[in-house]
C-alpha positions as CSV (number, residue, x, y, z in Angstrom):
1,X,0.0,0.0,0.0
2,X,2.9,2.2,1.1
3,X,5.0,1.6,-2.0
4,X,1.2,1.8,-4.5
5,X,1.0,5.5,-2.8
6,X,4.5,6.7,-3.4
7,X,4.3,5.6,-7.1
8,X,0.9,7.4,-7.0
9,X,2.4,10.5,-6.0
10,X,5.5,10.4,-8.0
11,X,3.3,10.2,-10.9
12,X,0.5,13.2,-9.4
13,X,4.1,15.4,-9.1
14,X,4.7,14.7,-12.9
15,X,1.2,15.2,-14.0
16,X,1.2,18.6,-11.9
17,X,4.1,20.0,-13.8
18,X,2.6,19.3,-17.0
19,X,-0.8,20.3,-16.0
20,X,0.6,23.5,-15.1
21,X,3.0,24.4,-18.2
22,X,-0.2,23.5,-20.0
23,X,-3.5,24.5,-18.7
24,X,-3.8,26.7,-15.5
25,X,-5.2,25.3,-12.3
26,X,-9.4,25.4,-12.6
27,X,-10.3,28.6,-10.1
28,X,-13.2,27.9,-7.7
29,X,-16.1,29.6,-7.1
30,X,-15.2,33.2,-6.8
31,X,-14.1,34.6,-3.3
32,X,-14.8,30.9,-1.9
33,X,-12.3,29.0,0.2
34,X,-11.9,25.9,-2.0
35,X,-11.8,22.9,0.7
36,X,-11.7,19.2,-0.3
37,X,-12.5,16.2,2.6
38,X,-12.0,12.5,3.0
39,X,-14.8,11.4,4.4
40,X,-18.9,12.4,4.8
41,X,-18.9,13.3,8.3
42,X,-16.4,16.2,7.4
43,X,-18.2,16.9,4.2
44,X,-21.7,17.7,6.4
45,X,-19.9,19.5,9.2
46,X,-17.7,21.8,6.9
47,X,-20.4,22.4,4.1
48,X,-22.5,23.7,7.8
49,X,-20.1,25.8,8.9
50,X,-18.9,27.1,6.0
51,X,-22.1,27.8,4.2
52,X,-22.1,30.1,1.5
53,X,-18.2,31.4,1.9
54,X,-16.6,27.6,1.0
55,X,-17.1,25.0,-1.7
56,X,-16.7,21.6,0.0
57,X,-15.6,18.4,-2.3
58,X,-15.6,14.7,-0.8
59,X,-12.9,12.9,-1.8
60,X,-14.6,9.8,-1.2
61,X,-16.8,9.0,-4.4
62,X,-20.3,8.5,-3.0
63,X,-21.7,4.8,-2.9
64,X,-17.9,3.9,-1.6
65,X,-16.8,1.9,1.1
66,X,-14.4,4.3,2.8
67,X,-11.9,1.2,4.4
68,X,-11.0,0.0,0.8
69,X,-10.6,3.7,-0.4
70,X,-7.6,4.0,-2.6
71,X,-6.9,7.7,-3.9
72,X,-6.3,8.1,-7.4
73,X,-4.4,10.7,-9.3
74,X,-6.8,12.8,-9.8
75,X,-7.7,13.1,-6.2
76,X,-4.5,14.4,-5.5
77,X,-4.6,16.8,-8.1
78,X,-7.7,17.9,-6.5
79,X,-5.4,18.3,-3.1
80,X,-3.0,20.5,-4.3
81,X,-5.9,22.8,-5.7
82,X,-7.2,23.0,-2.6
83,X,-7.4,25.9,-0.2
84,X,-8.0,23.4,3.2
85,X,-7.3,19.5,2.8
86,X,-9.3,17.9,6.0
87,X,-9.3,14.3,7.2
88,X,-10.1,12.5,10.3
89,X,-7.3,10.2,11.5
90,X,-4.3,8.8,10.4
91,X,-5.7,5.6,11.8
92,X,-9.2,6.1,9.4
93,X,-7.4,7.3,6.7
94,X,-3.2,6.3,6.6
95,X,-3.6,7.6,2.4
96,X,-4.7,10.9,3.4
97,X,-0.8,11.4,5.5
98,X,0.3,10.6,2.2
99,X,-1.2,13.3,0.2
100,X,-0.9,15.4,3.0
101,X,2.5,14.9,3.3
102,X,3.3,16.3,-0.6
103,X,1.0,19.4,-0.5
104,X,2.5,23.2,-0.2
105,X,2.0,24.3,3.3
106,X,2.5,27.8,1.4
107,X,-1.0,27.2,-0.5
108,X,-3.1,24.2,1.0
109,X,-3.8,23.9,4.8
110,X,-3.7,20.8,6.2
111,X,-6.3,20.1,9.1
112,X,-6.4,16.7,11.2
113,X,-9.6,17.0,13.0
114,X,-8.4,14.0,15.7
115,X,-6.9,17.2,17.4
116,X,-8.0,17.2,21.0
117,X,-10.4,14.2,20.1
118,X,-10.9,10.9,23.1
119,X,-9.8,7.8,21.4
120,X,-10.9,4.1,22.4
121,X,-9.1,0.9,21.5
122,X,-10.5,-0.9,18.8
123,X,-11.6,-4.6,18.6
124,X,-14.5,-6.8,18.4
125,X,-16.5,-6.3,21.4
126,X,-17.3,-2.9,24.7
127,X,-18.8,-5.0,27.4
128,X,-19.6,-2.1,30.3
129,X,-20.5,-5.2,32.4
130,X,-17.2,-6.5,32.8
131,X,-15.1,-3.4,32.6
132,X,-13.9,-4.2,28.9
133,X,-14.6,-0.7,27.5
134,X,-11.0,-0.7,25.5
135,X,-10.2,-4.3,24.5
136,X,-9.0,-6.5,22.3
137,X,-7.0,-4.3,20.2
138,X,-5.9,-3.8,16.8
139,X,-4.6,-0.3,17.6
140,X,-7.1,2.7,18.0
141,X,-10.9,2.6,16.8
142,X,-10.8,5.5,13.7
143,X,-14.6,6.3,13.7
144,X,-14.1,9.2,16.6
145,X,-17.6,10.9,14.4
146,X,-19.6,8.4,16.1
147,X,-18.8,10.2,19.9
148,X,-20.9,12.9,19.4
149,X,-18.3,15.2,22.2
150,X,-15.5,14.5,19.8
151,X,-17.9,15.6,16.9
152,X,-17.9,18.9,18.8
153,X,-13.8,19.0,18.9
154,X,-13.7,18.0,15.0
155,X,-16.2,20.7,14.3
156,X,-14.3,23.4,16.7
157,X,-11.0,22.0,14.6
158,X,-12.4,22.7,11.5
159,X,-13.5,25.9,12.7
160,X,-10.3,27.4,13.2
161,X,-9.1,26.0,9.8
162,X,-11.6,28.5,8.4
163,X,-11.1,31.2,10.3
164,X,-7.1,30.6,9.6
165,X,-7.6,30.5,6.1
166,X,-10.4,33.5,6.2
167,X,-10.3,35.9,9.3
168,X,-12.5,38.3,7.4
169,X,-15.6,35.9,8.0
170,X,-14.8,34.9,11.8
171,X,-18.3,35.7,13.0
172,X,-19.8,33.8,10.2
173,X,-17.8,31.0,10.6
174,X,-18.3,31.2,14.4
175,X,-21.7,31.1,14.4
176,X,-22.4,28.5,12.2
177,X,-20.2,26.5,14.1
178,X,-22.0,27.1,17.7
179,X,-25.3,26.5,15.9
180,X,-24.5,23.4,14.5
181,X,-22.7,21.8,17.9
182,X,-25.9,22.8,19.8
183,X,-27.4,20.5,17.3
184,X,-24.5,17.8,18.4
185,X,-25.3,18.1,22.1
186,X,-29.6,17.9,21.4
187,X,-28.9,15.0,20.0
188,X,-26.3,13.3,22.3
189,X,-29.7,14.2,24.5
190,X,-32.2,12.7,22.7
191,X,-29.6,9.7,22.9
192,X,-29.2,9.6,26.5
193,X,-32.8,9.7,26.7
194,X,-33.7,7.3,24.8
195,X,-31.7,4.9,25.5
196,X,-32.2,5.1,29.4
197,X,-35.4,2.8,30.0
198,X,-34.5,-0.1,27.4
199,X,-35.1,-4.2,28.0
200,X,-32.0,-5.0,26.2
201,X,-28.0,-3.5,26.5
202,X,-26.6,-5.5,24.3
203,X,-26.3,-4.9,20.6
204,X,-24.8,-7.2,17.9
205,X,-23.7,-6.4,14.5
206,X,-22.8,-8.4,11.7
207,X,-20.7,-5.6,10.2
208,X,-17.2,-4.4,11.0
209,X,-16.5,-2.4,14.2
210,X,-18.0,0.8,13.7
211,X,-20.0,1.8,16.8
212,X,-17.5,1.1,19.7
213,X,-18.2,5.1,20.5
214,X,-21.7,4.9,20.5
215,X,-21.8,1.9,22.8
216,X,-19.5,3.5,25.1
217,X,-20.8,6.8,25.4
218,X,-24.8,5.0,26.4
219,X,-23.7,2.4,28.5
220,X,-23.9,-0.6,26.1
221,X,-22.5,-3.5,25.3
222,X,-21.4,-4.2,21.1
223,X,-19.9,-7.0,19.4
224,X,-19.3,-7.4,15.8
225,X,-18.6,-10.0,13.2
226,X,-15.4,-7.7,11.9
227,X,-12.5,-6.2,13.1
228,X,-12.2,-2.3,11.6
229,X,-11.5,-3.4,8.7
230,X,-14.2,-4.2,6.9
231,X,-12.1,-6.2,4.1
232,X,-10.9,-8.9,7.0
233,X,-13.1,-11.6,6.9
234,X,-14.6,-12.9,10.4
235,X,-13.8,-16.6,11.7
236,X,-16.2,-19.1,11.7
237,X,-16.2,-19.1,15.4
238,X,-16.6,-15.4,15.8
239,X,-19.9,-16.0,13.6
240,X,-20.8,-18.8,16.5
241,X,-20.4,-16.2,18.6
242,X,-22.6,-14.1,17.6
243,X,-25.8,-16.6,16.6
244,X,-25.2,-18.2,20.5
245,X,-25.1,-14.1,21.9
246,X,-28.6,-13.7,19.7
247,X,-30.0,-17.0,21.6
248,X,-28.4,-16.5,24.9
249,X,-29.8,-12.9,25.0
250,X,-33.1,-13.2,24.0
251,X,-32.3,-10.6,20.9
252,X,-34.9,-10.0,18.5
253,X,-32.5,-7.8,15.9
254,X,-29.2,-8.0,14.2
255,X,-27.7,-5.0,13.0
256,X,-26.0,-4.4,9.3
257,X,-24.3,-1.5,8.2
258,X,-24.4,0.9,5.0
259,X,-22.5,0.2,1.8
260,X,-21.4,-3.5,2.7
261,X,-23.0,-6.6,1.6
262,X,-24.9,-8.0,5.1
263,X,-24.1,-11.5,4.4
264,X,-23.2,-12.1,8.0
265,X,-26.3,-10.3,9.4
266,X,-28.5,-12.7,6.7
267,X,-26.6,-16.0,7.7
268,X,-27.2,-14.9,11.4
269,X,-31.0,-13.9,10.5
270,X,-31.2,-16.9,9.1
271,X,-29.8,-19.1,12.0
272,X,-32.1,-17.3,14.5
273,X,-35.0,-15.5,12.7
274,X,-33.5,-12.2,14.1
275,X,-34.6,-9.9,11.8
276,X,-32.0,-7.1,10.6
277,X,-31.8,-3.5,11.0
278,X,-29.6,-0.8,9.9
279,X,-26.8,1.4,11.6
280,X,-25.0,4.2,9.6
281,X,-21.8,4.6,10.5
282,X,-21.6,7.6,8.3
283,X,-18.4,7.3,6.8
284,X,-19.8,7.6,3.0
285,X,-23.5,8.2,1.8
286,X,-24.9,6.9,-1.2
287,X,-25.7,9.0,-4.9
288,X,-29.4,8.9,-4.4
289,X,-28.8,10.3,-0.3
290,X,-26.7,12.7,-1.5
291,X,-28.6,14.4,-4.0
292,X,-31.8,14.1,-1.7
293,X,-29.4,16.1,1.3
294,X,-29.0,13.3,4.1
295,X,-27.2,14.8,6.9
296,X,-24.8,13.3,9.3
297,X,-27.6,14.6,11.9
298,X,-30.6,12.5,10.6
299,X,-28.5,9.4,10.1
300,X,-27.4,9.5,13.5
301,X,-31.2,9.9,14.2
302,X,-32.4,7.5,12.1
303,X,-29.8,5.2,14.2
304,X,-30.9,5.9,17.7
305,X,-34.5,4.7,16.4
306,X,-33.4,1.8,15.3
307,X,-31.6,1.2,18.4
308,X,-34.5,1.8,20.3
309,X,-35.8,-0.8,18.2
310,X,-33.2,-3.6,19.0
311,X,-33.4,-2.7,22.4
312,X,-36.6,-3.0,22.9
313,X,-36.9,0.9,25.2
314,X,-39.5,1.8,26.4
């Protein structure tokens, strides 16, 4: 992967010197701050802040899977243009260092929005009832979105990215950005809320660990099928797990996620008559929610009534 991104960016470095002899760089929209992201979540919570004063492109081409994301040429290109380059971890997205790592500090700013962010250990299962919060590790979970407190720090981080890069619009910037976490803390409400008079605690997935935050910051237990990765393939075991959980527990649900085939969740549905519901874990929407506006805000709605759902509250 290293040595396929080096290669890529030798090449970019190349096609940037020829673009440039040849055809000038395509100019924004005029007087905008020209900002390119990785992933959704930092498409929806720059495009808010930002509103009218910035165009916001997602590197991630809609309908993809962000963990088997591979940046192409073009998407480097795209980079370089760029006023503000923002990602969310070197742990979500080790490609984005890379491209980080070639543009000109003189023209692009650079924003990690992990800055000042809580991170949990990833790994296949947070079970509050034993103390296992931060567990059976493959290094740190990526999907710090799904906290809705580090939300707030991401959106604070990218705040100041603006501001940097456009001081004359501070109080615009500034007040779209207090809005929109007021927004982040009504819903981490409704959450705590809802989730406080519930039947069940425990919540399986037959997806890759997405929602280790979200179990954490309510209280619940999660397992999954998949480590964070959701290109390594669960054991046969770990699949055992899961259908003898379902049984054990009484479950009447098995969650999938978005963009990824829910072949586990159907074999376990299958195996137990669980029937499956969604979670999003927002890292990429499709065309069709795109063009109709889905938010990171309704998705994260739509999630805590399906969790309601699973676990059967009250």
């Amino acid at each position: 992967m290293k040595k396929t991104i080096t290669g890529v960016l030798l090449c970019v470095v190349v096609l940037l010197c020829l673009s440039c002899k040849k055809n000038p760089p395509e100019a924004g929209a005029p007087g905008k701050i020209q900002v390119v992201v990785s992933l959704f979540p930092l498409y929806d919570f720059t495009r808010t802040i930002g509103g009218d004063k910035v165009t916001v492109s997602l590197m991630l081409p809609p309908g993809m899977e962000a963990h088997s994301f591979e940046p192409k040429p073009d998407d480097i290109i795209r980079a370089n243009k760029a006023d503000l380059f923002i990602y969310t971890n070197r742990y979500m997205e080790p490609w984005a260092v890379s491209i980080a790592n070639g543009l000109d500090p003189r023209k692009t700013l650079v924003v990690d929005t992990s800055q000042g962010v809580r991170f949990l250990r990833a790994g296949h299962e947070v079970d509050h009832g034993h103390g296992h919060e931060e567990h059976s590790g493959e290094g740190m979970d990526p999907h710090i979105w799904l906290d809705f407190t580090n939300a707030q720090a991401m959106v604070d981080t990218i705040l100041t990215a603006l501001v940097a890069k456009d001081p004359a619009h501070r109080e615009y910037y500034t007040a779209n950005a207090t809005a929109y976490k007021g927004k982040l803390q009504e819903l981490d409400k409704r959450y705590r809320q809802g989730l406080s008079h519930c039947a069940k605690h425990l919540f399986l997935h037959g997806g890759h660990f997405a929602f280790g935050y979200l179990a954490h910051s309510y209280g619940l237990n999660y397992e999954s099928a998949y480590a964070v990765s959701a290109n390594a393939e669960p054991s046969p075991a770990t699949i055992a797990q899961l259908i003898r959980q379902v049984r054990k527990n009484g479950l009447r649900h098995i969650y999938t996620e978005e963009l990824v085939e829910p072949r586990i969740a159907d074999t376990i549905s299958r195996e137990t008559g669980a029937t499956i519901l969604k979670l999003h874990g927002a890292h990429n929407i499709s065309k069709n929610d795109l063009a109709a506006g889905v938010t990171f805000l309704s998705l994260m709605e739509q999630n805590l009534e399906n969790l309601r759902i699973g676990l059967q509250c009250k």
